[in-house]
C-alpha positions in Angstrom: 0.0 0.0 0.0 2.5 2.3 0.7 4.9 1.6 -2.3 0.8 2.2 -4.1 1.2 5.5 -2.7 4.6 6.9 -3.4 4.2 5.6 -7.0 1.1 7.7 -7.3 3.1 10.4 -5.8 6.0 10.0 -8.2 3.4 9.9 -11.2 2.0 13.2 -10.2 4.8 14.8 -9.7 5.9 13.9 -13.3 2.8 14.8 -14.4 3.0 18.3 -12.7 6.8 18.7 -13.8 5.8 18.2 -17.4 3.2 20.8 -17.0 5.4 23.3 -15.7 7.6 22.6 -18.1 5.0 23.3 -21.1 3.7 26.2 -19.0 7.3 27.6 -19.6 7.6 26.7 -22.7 4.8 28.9 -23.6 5.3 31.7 -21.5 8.4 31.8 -22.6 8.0 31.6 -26.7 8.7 34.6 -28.6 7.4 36.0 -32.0 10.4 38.5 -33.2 9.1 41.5 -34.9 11.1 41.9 -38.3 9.4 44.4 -40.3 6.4 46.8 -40.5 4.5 47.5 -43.2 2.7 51.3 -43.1 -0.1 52.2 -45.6 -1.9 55.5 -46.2 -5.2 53.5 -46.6 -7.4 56.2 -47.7 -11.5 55.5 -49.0 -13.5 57.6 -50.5 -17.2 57.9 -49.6 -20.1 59.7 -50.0 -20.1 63.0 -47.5 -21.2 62.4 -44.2 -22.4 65.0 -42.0 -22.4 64.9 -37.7 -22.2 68.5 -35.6 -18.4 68.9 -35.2 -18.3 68.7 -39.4 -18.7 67.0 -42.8 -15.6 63.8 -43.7 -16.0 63.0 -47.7 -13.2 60.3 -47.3 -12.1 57.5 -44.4 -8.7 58.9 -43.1 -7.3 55.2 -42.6 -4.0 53.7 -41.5 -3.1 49.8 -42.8 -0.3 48.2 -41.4 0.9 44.6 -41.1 3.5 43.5 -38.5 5.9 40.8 -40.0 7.5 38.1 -37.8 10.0 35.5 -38.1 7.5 32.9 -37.4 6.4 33.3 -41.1 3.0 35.2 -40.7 1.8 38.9 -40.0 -0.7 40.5 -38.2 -2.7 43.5 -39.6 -4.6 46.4 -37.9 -6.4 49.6 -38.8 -7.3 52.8 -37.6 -9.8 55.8 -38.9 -8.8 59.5 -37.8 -11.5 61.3 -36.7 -9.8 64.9 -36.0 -12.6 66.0 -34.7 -13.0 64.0 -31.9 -9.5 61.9 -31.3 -7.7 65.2 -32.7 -5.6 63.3 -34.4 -5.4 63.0 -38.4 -4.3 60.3 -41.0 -0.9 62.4 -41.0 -0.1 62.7 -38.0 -0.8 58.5 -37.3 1.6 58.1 -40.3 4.2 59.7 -38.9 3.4 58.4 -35.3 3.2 54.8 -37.1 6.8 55.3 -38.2 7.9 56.2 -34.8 6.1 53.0 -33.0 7.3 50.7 -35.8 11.1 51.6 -34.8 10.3 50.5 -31.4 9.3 47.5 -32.0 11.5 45.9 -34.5 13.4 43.1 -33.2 11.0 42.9 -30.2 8.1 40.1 -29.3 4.9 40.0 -30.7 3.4 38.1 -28.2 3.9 40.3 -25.0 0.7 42.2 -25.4 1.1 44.3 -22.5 5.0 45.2 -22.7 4.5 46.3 -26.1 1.7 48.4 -25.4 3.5 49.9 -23.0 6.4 50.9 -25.4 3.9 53.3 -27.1 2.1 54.5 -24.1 6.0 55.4 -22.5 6.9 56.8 -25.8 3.5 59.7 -25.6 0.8 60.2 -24.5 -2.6 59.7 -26.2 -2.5 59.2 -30.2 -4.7 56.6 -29.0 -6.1 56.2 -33.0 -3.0 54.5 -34.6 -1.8 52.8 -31.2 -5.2 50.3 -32.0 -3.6 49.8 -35.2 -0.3 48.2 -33.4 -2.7 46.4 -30.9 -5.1 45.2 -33.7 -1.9 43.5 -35.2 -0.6 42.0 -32.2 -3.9 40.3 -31.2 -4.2 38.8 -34.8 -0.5 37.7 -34.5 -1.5 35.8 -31.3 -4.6 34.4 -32.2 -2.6 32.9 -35.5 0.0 31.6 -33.3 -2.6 29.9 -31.0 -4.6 28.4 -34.2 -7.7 30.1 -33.4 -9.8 33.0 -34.5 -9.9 36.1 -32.6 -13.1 35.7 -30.8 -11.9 32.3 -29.5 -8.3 33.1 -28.3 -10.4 36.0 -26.5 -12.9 33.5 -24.6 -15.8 34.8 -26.4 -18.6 32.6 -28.5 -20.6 33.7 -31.3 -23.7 35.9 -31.5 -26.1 37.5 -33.4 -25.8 40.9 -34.4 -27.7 43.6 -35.4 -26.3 47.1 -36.2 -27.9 50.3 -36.2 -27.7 52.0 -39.2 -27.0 56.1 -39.0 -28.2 59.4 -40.6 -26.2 61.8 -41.0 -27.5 65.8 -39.9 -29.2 67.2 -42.7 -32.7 69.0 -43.2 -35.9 66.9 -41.2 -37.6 66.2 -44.2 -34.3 64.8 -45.6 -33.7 62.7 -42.8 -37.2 61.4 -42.1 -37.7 60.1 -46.5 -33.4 58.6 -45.5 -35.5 56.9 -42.2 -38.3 55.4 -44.3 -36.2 53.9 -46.8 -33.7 52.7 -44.2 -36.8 50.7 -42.3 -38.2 49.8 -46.0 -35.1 47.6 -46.5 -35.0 46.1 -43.0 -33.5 48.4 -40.8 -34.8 48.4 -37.1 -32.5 50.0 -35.3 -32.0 54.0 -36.5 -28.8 55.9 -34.8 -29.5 59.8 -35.7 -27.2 62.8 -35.7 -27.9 65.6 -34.3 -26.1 68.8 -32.0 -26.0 71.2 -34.7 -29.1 73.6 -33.8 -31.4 72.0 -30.7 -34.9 73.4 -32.0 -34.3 72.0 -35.4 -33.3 68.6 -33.7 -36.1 68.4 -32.1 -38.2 68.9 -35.2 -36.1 66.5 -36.8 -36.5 63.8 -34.3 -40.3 64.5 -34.4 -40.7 64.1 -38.7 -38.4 61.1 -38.7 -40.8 59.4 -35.7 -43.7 60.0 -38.0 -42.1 58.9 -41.0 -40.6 55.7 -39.6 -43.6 55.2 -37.0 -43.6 53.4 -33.7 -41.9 50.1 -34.2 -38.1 51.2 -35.1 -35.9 51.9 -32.4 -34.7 55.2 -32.4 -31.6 57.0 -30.6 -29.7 59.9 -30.9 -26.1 60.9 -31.1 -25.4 64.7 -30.4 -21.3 64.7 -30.7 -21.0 67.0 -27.9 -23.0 69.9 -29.9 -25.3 71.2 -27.6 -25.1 73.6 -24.5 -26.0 72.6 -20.8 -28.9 74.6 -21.5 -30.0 73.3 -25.3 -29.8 69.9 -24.3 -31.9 70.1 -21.4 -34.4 71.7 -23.6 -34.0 69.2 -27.0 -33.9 66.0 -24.3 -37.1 67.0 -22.6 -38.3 67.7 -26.0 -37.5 64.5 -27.8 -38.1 62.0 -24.7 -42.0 62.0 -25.9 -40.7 60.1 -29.4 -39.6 56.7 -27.2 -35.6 57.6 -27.8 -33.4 54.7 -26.7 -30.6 56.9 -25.8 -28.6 59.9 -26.2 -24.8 59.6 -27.0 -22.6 62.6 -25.9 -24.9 65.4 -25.4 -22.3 68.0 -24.8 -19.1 68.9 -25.1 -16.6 66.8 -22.5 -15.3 70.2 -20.8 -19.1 69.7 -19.6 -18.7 66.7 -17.8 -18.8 68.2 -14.3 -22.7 68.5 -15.4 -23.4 65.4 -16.8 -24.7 63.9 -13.4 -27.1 67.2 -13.5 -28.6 66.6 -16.8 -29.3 62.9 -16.5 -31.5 63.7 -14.0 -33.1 66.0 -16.0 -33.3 64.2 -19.2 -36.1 61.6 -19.8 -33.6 60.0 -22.4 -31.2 57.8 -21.1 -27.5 59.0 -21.2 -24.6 57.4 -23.9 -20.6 59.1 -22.7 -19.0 58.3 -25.7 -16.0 61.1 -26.6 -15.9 61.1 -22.6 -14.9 58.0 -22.1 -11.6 57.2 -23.5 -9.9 54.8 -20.9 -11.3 52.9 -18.4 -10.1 55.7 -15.9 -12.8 57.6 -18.3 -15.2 55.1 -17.6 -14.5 54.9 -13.8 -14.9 58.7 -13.4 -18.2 59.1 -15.4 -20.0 55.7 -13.4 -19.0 56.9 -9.9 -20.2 60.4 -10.6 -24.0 58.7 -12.1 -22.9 60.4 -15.4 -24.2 58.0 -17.9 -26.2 55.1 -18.4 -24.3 53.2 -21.0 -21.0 53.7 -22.5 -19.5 53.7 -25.8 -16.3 51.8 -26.3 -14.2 52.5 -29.8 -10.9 51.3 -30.4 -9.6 54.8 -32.1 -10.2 56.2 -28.5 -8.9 53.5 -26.1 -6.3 52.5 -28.1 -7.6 49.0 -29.2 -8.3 45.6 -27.6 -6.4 45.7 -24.1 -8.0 48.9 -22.7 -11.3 48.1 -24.7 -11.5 45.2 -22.6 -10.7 47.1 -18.8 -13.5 49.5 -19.9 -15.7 46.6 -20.7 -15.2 44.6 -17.5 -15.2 48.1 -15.5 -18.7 48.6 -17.2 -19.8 45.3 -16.4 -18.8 45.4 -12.6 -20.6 48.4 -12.3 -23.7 47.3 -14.3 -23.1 49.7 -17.3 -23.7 48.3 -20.5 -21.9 49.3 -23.4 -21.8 49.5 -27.1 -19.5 49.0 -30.0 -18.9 51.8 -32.1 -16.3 53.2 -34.2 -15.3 55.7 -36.9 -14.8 55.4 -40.4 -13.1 51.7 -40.4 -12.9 49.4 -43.3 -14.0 45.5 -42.8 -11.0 44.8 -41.4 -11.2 47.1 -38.4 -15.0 46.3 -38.1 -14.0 42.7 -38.3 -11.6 43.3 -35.2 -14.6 44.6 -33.4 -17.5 41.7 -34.4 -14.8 39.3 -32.6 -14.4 41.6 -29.8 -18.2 42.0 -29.2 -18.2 37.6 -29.6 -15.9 38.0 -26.2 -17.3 40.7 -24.7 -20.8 39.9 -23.2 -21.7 43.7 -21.3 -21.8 44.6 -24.9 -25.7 45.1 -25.9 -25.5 47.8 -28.5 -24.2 47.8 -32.0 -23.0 50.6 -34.3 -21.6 48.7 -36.8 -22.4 50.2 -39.9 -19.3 52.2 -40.8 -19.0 50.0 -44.2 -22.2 51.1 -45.0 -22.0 54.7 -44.7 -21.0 55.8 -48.1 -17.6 53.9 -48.7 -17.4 53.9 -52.5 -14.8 51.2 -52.4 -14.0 47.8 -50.5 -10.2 47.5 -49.9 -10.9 44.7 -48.0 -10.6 40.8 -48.5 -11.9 38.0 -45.5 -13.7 39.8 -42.9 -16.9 40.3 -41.8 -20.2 39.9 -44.2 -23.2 42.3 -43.8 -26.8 40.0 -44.5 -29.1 42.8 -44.4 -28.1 44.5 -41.0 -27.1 41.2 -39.7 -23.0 40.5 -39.0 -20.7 37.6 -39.4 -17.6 36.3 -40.1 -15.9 32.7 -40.4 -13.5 30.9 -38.3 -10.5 31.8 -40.5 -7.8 32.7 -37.5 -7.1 35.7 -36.4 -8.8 38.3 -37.5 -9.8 36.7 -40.8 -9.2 39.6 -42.4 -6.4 41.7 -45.1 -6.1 44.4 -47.1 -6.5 43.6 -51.0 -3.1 44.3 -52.7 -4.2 45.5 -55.6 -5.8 48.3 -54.0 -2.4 48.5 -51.7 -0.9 49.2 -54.7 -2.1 52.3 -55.3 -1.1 53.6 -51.6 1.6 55.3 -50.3 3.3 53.3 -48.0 6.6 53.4 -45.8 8.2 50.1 -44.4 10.1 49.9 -41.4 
């Protein structure tokens, strides 16, 4: 009996040994970065209008991180200047600057590498979710899995709004009926410019669509304290899911005062950057729900603290983004897969007027409906042909 025991012992100690021993052997593997390919990824697209101004093209960043493992990871970016204050430019040159700091260096330590860029300067958070795009789709190839599984997340359905972009009521509301005419349930409208005339706006696209869409509102911070007590109060009557960033973030102090005011549940989007953001607004009763976008925290890593912040706290949150081709967008579809406090979807950059597709893989649209396949990684690229055309800088 006893010999019984210390050969049981001796076989799980073996057992445990060898486990360490592959434990180490992972923790310890290294992807070397070798090169970085930078791309001014510009797409045209119809103009689209909010309150801080009017974009006619998709200011985009493509890059692909090369390592000596024999694959590369990709990642994009939109500048929004109006909002992230940065510009396709400036993440160019900023892009040069990471992409010297990490040659030579290992692709799979997320959170060192981050931490390069963030030591390096300060905010730029549009083209640092580039560089942490391509390092999640580096690591999900190396494991053998897509994104959404190497994240712990499982598939779902999902539905995106669709948006319409500020432009005269009667506009808007014929844009609203033809959206719900080709199955579109869930409208996202833009307003801030002038709170009278958003209020009308809301009230001919309500009538137009009538009661069964689901309406809310994004103001992108154009309204005064005062103006968007008055155009909330006004609009709650028109059953308005929610209001994204009513004001201007130097306003923030007052948030907490007009959510008590407002019948219309409150959305911090350009106020919420990081989950420090996120902490900040929820302890002060700021908001009801939060918007998470990669060009503002940066990408995945701090995507995910303001998710799980959110989530603790009983915030739900929604995906949103800028300007992104498919292959951002497709980042973000695996995200929300691994990210359950995420019940709201504005998915629809893709559909906003991009006159071209430089994208190949990704995520497919069926109707307003996403998905994507099990491809790893990200499961998407950039098409070279279209590449070609681009100005591009390798590091």
């Amino acid at each position: 009996m006893q010999i019984i025991c210390h050969t049981s012992i001796s076989h799980w100690s073996l057992v445990i040994n060898i486990a360490l021993g592959l434990y180490k052997f992972i923790t310890l593997q290294q992807i070397k970065i070798t090169r970085i390919d930078i791309y001014r990824f510009s797409i045209p697209m119809k103009p689209f209008t909010i309150a801080t101004g009017t974009m006619d093209h998709a200011q985009n960043v493509f890059i692909r991180i090369h390592t000596d493992a024999g694959f590369y990871g990709v990642g994009e970016c939109s500048a929004f200047p109006m909002i992230v204050g940065e510009t396709q430019d400036t993440c160019l040159i900023m892009a040069r600057e990471f992409a010297r700091l990490w040659k030579g260096k290992d692709a799979l330590n997320i959170p060192e590498r981050l931490q390069q860029l963030h030591d390096f300067t300060a905010g730029n958070s549009t083209v640092k979710s580039a560089f942490d795009m391509a390092l999640y789709d580096i690591a999900a190839k190396n494991a053998g899995l897509p994104l959404y599984q190497f994240l712990g997340g499982n598939k779902r359905r999902v539905e995106t709004d669709i948006t319409i972009g500020i432009a005269e009521g009667k506009v808007m509301a014929q844009k609203a009926l033809d959206l719900k005419k080709s199955g579109a349930t869930v409208l996202k409208i833009k307003l801030g410019q002038d709170a009278k005339s958003d209020v009308e706006r809301i009230k001919q696209i309500r009538q137009a669509a009538g009661k069964d869409i689901r309406i809310r509102v994004d103001a992108n911070q154009g309204w005064e304290f005062e103006d968007a007590v008055f155009a909330l109060q006004a609009i709650g009557s028109y059953d308005i899911e929610f209001c994204e960033q009513p004001m201007r973030t130097w306003f923030d102090d007052r948030l907490s005062e007009l959510r008590k005011l407002s019948p219309v549940k409150i959305m911090a989007d350009e106020s919420v950057f990081n989950h420090h953001d996120a902490r900040k607004q929820i302890n002060s009763n700021s908001c009801d729900y939060i918007n998470i976008k990669f060009s503002k925290s940066g990408g995945i890593f701090e995507a995910k603290r303001i998710h799980d912040l959110a989530a603790e706290k009983g915030i739900a949150c929604m995906m949103g983004g800028m300007l992104e081709s498919r292959i951002a967008l497709s980042a973000k579809l695996h995200f929300v897969y691994a990210s359950p406090n995420i019940k709201f979807y504005d998915m629809d950059t893709c559909m906003l007027g991009h006159l071209a597709d430089p994208c190949k893989g990704g995520v497919i649209y069926d109707g307003y409906y996403l998905n994507i396949n099990n491809t790893y990684g990200i499961g998407a690229d950039a098409d070279d042909d279209y590449l070609a055309d681009c100005e591009n800088f390798v590091i």
